[in-house]
C-alpha positions in Angstrom: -23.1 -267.2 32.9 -20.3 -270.0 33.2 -19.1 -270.7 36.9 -16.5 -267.7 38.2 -14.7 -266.8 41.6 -14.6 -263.0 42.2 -11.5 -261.6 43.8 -10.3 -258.8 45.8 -13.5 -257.0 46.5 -14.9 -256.4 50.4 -17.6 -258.7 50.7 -20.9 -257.8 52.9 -21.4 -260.0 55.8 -23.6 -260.5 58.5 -21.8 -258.5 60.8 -19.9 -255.8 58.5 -17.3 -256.0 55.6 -15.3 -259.3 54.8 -12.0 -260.4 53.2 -13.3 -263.3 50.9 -13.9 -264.6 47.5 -17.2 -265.4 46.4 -17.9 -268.4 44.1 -20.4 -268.4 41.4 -21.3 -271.7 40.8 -24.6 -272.0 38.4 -27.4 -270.5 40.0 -25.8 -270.8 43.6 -23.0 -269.7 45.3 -20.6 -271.9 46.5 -17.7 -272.7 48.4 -14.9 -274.2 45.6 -12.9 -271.6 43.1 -14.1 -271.8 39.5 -11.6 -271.3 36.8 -12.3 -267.8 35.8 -11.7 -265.5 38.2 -12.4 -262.1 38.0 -10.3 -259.3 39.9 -12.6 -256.9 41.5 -10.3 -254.8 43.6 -12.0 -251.3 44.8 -15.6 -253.2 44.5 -17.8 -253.7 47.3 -19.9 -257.3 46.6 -23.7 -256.8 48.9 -26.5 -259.3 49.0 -29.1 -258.6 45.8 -32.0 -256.4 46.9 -35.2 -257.8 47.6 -38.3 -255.2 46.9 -41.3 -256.2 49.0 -43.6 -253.6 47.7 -43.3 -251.5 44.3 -45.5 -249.7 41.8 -43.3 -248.4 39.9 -43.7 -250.9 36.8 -46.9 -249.0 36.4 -44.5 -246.3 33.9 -43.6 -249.2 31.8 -46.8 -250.6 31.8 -48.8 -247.4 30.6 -46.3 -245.0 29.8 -49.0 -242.1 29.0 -52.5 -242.9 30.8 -55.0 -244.0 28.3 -52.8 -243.6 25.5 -50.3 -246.2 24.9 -50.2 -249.3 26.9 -46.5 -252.0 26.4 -47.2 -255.0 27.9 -44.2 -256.8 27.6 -42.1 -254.1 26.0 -43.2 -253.0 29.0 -42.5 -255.5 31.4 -38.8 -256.1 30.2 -38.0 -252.5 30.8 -39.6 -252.8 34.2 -36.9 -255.3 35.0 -33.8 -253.4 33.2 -34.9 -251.1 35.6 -34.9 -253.1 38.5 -31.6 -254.9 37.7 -29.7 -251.4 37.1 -30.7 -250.4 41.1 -29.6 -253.8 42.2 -33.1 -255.2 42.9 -32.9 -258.8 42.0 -36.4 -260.5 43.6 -39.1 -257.4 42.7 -42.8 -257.8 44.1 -44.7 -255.5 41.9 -47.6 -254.6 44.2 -51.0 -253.7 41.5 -54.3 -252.6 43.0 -57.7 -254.5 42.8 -59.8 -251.5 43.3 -63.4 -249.9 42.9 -61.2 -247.0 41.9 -60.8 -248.2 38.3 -58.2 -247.4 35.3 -54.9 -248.2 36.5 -56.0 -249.8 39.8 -59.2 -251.5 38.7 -59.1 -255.4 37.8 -59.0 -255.2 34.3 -55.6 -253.4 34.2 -54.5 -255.5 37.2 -54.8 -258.7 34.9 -53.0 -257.3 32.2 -49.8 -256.7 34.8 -50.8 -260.1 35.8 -50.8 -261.5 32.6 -47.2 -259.4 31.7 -45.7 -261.0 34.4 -46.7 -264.7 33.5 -45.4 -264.2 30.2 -42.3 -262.3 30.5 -40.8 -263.5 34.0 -39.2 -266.6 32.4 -37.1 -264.9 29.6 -35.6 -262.3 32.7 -32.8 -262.3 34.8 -34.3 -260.4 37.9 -37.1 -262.8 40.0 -40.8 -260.8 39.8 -43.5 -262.4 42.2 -47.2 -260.6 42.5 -48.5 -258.9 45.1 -52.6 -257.6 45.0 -53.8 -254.9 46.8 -57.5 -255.6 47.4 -59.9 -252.5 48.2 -61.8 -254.4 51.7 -65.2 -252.7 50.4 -64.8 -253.7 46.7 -67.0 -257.4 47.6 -68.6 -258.3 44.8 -65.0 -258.4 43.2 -63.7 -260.4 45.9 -64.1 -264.0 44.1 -62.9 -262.2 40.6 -59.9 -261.3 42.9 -59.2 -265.0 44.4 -59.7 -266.4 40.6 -56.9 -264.1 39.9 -55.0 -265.2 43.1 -54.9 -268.6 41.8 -55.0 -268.4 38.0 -51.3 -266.1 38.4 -50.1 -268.4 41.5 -50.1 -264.5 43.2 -48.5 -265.2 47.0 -49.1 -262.0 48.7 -52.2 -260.0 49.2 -52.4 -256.9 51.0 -55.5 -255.3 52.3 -56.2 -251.5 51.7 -59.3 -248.8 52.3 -59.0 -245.6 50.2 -62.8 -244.9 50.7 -63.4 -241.5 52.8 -65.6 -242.6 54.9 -65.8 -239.6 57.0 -66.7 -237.2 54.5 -68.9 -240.0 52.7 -70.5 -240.2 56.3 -70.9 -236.6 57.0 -72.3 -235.9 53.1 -69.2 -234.1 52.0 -67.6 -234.2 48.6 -64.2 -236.2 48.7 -61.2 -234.2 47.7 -59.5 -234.3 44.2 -63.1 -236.3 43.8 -62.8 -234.6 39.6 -58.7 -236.1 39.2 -59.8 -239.1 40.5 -62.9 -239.8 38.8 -61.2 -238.8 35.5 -58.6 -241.3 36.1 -60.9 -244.2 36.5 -62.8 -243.3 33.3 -66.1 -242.0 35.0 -67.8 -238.4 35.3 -67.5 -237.4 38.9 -71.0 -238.3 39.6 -70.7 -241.7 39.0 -67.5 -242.0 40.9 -69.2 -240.3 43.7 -72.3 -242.5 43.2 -70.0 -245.9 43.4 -68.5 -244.6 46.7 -71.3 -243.4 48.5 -72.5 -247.1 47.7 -69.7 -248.9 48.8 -69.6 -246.3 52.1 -73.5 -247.7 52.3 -72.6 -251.4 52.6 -69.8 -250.8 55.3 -71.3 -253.3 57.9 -71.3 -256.2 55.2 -67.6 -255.7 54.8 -66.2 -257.7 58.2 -68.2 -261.1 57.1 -67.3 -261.0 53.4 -63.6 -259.9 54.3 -63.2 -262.6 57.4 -64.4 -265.5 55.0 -62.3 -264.1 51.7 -58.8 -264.0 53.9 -59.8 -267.5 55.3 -59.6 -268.7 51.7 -56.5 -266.5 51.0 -54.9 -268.5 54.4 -55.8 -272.4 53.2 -53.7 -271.1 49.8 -50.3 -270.2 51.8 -50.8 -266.7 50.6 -49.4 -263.7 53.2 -51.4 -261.3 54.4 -51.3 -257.7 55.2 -52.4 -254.5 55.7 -51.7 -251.1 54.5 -51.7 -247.7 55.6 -52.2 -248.6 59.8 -52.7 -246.0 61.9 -53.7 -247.6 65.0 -52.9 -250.3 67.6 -56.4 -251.3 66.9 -56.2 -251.3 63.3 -53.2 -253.9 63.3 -55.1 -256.0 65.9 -58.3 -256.0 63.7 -55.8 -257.2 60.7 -54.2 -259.8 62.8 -57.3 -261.0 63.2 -57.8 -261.5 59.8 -54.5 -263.3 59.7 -52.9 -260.4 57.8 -49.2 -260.5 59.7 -47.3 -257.9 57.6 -47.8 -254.4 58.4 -47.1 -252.1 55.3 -46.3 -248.5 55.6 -48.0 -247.9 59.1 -48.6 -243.9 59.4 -47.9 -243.9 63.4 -45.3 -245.2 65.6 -48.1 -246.6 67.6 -49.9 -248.8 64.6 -45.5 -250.0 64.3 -45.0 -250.5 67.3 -48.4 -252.8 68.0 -47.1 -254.8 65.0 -43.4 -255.3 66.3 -44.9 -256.4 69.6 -46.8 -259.0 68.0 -43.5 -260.1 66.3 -45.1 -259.2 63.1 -43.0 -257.3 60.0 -43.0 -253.9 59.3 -42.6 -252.5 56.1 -41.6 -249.2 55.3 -41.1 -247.1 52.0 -37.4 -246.1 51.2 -38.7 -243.4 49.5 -39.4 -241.9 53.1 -35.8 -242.4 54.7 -34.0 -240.8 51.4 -36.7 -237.9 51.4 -36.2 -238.1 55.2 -39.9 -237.5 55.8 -43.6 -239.3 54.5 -45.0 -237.3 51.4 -48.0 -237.7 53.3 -47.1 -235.9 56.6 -47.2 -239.9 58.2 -44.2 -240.7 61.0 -40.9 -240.8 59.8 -39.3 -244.0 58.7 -35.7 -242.9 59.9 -37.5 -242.2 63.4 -39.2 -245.7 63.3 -36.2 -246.9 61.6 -33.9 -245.6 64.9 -36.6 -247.1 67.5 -36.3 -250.4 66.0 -39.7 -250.7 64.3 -38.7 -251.7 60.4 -38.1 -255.1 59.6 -38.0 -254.3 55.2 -37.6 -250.9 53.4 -39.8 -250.8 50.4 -39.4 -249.0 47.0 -42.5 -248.4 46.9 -42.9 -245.7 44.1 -39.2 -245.1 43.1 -36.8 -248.4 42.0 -33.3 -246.0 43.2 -34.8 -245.6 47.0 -33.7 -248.5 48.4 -30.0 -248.9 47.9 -29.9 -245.2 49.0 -32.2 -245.3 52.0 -29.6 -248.1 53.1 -26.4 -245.4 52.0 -28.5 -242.8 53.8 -29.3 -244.4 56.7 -25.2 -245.0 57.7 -24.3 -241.4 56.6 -27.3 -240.1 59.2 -25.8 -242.8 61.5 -28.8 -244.6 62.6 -27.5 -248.1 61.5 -24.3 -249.1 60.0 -24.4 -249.9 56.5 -24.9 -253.9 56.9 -27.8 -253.4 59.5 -29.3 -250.9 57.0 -28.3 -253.1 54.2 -30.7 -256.4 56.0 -33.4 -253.9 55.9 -33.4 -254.2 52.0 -32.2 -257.6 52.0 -32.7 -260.5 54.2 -35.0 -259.1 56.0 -37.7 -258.5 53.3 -36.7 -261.8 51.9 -37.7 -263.3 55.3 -41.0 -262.0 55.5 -42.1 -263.4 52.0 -40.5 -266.8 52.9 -37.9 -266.5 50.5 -34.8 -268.5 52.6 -32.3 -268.9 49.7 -31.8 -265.5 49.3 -30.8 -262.1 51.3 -27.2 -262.5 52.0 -23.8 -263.3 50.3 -23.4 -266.9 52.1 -22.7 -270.1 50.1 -26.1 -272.2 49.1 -27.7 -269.2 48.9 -28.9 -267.7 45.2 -26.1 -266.0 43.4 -28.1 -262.5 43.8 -25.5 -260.0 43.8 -24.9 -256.2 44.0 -21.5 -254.8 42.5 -21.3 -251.4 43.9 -18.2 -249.2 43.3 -16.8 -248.2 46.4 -15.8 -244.8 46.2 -19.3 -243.5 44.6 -20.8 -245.5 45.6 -23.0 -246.4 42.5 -24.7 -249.9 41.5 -22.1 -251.0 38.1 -23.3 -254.6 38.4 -26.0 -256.9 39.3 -25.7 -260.4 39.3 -29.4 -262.4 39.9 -29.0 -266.1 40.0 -25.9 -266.3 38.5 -26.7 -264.4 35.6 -25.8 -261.2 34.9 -28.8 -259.1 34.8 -27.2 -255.4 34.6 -23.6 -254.4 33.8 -22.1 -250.8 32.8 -18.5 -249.2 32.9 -16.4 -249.4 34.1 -17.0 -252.7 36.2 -17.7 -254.1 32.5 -14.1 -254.2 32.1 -13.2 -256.4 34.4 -15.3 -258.6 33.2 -14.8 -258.5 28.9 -11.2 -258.2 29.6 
């Protein structure tokens, strides 16, 4: 897209609306007018969304399980997607799991692979995150081979084993859904996890030495799923500093203490309670324990969790708005994006103020998603 100067729009500022154009220049935004300007009276112009944790490419990617698989079909409607709910930096968070099908490696290098060969022909930024099972060890070097073959920045740590019915001899629920998912009988998938239940007191070593490795790479570190101030202490200690989707205000609040970021799901704040029964985001939101709102499973939730949090009047809409925004950026080290400030990368959300619906998203200068009527304004 040629340089432009957009008009006549309230701009998103640190502190609440602004007056001001905004200056396309290239990739950046900048501070002279360009020669086409574009009038965008009764627009609102917000920072582009940036997505710290997301699985919902995983529709793209296998549209019917085991039946049909679009790679980069796949991949580019994964980002159409993305671009039409104003998300302009994605991190598309794909297991590493002894759980196998969609979450097992194999799969998890084909996403890999999708993004390595799509990313440079789209508008909106996608960056890797891997979410490694901490009992799945003999898969851990497999899983820093892929850390460095796909340049993957951000690995987060999780444990879906049930160890307490493992321990006391129970069967694991949905064991049959879950075992038909990964492509084994039941009795093999219970087999595998009684097995990795077995090696539990390996785990600690094997996990200490693999994030140690992770570390001397620059990759961030987190965990998932905390439920206790000991359980975010025992990841600090790993060096995992993000906590993702805690399930307590304790487990939040141990993390915030520490200084450390707290990701929550959107999906939560629009639904206005966990589908799990976990603590409520707008109640950790409201105590000041979120530093990023995640889409998690659903690319719409995070421009609404912002809407919804101002309507519900726990933050006004440019503190909700850094929620989805700088502050995510911030934790993944991403400074040149996150707000509408010149320097900065031209990542821009065009909403229409009276709907208020996305029309238009700009991602470094390019225009990545554009509908009526905004289009208009801009073919005219």
């Amino acid at each position: 897209m040629s340089d432009l100067t957009l008009t006549g729009a309230r701009v998103m500022g640190a502190d609440g609306w602004l007056r001001e154009p905004v200056h396309i220049r290239g990739e950046s935004l900048g501070t002279e007018p360009a020669a086409r300007v574009i009038d965008l009276s009764g627009f609102d112009i917000l920072p582009g969304i940036v997505d710290p944790h997301g699985d919902g490419f995983e529709r793209h990617m296998a549209p019917r399980r085991g039946a049909l698989r679009e790679r980069a079909a796949g991949m580019r409607a994964c980002a159409a997607e993305l671009a039409a709910n104003g998300i302009t930096t994605a991190v598309l968070a794909q297991f590493w799991s002894w759980e196998g099908g969609m979450r097992g490696p194999d799969f998890a290098c084909e996403v890999f692979e999708a993004v390595r060969d799509a990313a440079p022909d789209l508008a909106v930024d996608l960056r890797l995150q891997l979410r490694l099972e901490t009992h799945y060890t003999d898969r851990f070097e497999a899983a820093l081979d892929a850390v460095a073959r796909f340049d993957i920045g951000y690995v987060v740590l999780n444990d879906h084993l049930p160890h307490d019915r493992l321990a006391a001899g129970r069967t694991p629920k949905r064991l049959t859904g879950q075992a038909l998912k990964s492509g084994r009988n039941p009795a093999d998938h219970l087999a595998l996890m009684m097995n990795l239940h077995a090696r539990r007191d390996a785990v600690p070593a094997a996990l200490e030495a693999l994030c140690a490795r992770l570390r001397a790479r620059g990759v961030i570190l987190g965990t998932h799923d905390d439920h206790t101030e000991a359980q975010r202490k025992a990841g600090r200690a790993l060096g995992a500093t993000v906590a993702e989707f805690p399930e307590t205000a304790e487990a939040a609040r141990a993390a915030r203490d520490a200084g450390e970021p707290v990701v929550l799901g959107a999906p939560n704040v629009v639904r206005g309670a966990s589908h799990a029964g976990n603590a409520a985001a707008n109640d950790l939101i409201a105590a000041g324990l979120c530093t990023a709102l995640a889409s998690d499973y659903h690319y719409p939730a995070p421009a609404r969790a912002a809407y919804r949090l101002a309507e519900l009047g726990i933050a006004p809409l440019h503190a909700a708005w850094k929620l989805i925004s700088d502050g995510p950026a911030a934790l993944l080290g991403l400074a040149d994006r996150g707000a509408v400030a010149p320097g900065l990368r031209a990542d821009l959300v065009i909403i229409e103020r009276d709907t208020p619906r996305i029309l238009g998203t700009i991602s470094a200068g390019r225009i990545a998603y554009l509908t009526h009527p905004l289009s208009a304004r801009f073919i005219a």
